[in-house]
N, C-alpha and C positions, 0 to 999 in steps of 0.2 A: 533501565528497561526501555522507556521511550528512546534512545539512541539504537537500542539493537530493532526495536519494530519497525523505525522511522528508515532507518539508513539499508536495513536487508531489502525493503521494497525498493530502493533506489538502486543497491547495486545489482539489483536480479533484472533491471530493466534495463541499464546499462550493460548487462551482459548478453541479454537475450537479445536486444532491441537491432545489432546490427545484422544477426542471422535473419532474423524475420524479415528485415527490410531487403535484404541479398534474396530472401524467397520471395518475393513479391508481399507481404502484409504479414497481419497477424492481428492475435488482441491478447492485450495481459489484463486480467480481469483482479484487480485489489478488494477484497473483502472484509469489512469490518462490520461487527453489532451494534444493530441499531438500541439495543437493550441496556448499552450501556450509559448511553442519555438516561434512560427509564430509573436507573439506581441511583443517578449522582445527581446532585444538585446542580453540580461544577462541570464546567465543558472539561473533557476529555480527551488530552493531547494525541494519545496513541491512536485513538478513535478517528480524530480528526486530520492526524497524518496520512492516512489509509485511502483519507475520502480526500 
């Protein structure tokens, strides 16, 4: 699971990243729950891949 949450954000950035920069900018905005600190005890790889 953390390899497909980890690696989609990387290839979506490496796909989009050189159109945006051929248009002048952009922003990819990665969202992840802050809620999932709140439940675990344990740091949270997925979570912190995001961020």
């Amino acid at each position: 699971m953390f390899s497909i949450n980890a690696r989609s954000l990387l290839m979506l950035t490496l796909e989009l990243g050189p159109d945006m920069i051929e248009r002048g900018g952009g922003s990819i905005v990665n969202i992840s729950s802050a809620a999932a600190s709140l439940i675990h005890a344990f740091p949270c790889p997925n979570r912190d891949a995001v961020m």
